[in-house]
FIVEX-547178 format. One record per residue (C-alpha): residue number from 1; x, y, z; residue in one letter. Coordinates in steps of 0.1 Angstrom, whole numbers, plus 5000, padded with zeros to 4 digits. Example, Ala and Ser with C-alpha at 12.3 -4.5 7.8 and 13.67 -1.06 7.14 Angstrom:
<sites>
+-----+------+-------+------+------+
|  nr | east | north |   up | rest |
+-----+------+-------+------+------+
|   1 | 5123 |  4955 | 5078 |    a |
|   2 | 5137 |  4989 | 5071 |    s |
+-----+------+-------+------+------+
</sites>
This chain:
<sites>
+-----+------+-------+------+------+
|  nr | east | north |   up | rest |
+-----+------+-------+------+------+
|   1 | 5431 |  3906 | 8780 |    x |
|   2 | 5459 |  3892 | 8757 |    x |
|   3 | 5440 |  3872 | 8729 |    x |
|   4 | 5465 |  3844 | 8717 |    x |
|   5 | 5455 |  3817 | 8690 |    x |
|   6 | 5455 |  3792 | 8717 |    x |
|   7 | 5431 |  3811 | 8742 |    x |
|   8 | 5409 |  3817 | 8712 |    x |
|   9 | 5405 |  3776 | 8704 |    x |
|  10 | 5400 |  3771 | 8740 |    x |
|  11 | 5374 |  3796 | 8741 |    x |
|  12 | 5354 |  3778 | 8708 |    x |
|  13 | 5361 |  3747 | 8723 |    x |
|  14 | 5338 |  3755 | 8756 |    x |
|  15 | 5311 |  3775 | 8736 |    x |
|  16 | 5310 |  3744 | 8710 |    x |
|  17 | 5319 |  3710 | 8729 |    x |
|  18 | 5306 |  3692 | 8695 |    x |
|  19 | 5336 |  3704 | 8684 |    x |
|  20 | 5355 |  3678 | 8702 |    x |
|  21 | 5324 |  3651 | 8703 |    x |
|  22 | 5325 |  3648 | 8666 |    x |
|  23 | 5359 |  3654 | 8661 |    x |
|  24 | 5364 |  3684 | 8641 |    x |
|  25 | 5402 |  3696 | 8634 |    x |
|  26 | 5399 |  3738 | 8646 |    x |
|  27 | 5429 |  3762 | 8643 |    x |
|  28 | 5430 |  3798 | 8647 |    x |
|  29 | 5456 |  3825 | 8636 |    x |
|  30 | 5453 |  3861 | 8635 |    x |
|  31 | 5449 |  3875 | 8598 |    x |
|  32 | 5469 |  3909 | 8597 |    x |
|  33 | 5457 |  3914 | 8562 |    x |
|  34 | 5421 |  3910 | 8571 |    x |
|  35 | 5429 |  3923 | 8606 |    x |
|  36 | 5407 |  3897 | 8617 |    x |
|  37 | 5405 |  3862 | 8635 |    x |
|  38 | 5403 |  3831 | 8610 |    x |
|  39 | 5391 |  3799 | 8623 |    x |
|  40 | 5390 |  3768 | 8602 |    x |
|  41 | 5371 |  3734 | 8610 |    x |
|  42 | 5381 |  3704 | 8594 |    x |
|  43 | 5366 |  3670 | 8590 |    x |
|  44 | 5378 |  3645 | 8565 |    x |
|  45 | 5389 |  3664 | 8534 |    x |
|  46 | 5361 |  3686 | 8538 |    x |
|  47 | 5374 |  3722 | 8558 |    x |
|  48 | 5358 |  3757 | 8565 |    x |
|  49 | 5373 |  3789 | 8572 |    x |
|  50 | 5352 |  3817 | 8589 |    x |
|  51 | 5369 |  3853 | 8597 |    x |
|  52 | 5358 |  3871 | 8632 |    x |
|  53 | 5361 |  3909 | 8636 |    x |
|  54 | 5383 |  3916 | 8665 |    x |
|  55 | 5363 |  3934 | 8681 |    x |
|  56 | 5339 |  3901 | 8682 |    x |
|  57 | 5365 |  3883 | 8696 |    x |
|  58 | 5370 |  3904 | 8724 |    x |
|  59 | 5337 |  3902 | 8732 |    x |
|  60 | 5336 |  3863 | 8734 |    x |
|  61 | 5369 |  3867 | 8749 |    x |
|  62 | 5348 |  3888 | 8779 |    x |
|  63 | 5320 |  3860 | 8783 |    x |
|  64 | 5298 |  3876 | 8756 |    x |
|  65 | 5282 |  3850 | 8732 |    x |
|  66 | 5300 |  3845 | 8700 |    x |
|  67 | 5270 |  3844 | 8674 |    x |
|  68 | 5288 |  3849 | 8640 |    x |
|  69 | 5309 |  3820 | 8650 |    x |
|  70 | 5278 |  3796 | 8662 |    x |
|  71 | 5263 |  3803 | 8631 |    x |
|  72 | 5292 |  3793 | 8609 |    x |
|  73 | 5303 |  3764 | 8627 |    x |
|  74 | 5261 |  3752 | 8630 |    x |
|  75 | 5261 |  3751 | 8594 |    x |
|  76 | 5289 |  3733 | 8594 |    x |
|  77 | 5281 |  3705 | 8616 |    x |
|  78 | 5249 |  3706 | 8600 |    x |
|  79 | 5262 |  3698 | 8563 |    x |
|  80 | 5294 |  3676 | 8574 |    x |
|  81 | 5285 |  3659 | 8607 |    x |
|  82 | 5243 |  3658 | 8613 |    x |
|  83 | 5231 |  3654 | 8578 |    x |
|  84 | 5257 |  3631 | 8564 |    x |
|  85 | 5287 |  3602 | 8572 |    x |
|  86 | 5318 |  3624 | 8578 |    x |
|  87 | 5313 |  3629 | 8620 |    x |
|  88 | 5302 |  3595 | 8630 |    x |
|  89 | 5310 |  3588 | 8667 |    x |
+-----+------+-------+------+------+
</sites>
């Protein structure tokens, strides 16, 4: 399967709908320095960047659950959206 950026943020996007129900900015490019997959959520001025191996990504990409992912974006839901102001719907 082809991984582009765009098939990537679609895939995040299913895994994580509170991605869209609180609003959270999400792009993803392909690092070639880190030959790895960098997603970044923003919210506000507040962002977070989170690298997936591509080997990972693949796997997500094949219906396999993306846990590094999940954790990262968790915590950030948790800090910027659940515990305080910045995701109010």
């Amino acid at each position: 399967m082809q991984i582009t950026a765009e098939t990537l943020a679609g895939k995040l996007r299913v895994i994580h709908p509170e991605i869209d129900r609180y609003g959270l900015g999400l792009n993803t490019a392909f690092d070639k320095t880190k030959k790895a997959w960098k997603a970044t959520f923003t919210k506000g001025a507040h962002t977070m960047d989170t690298y997936l191996e591509e080997k990972d990504v693949e796997n997500c990409m094949d219906g396999e659950q993306c846990v590094y992912i999940g954790v990262q974006l968790g915590q950030f839901i948790k800090n910027y959206c659940e515990g305080g102001t910045e995701c109010k719907i």
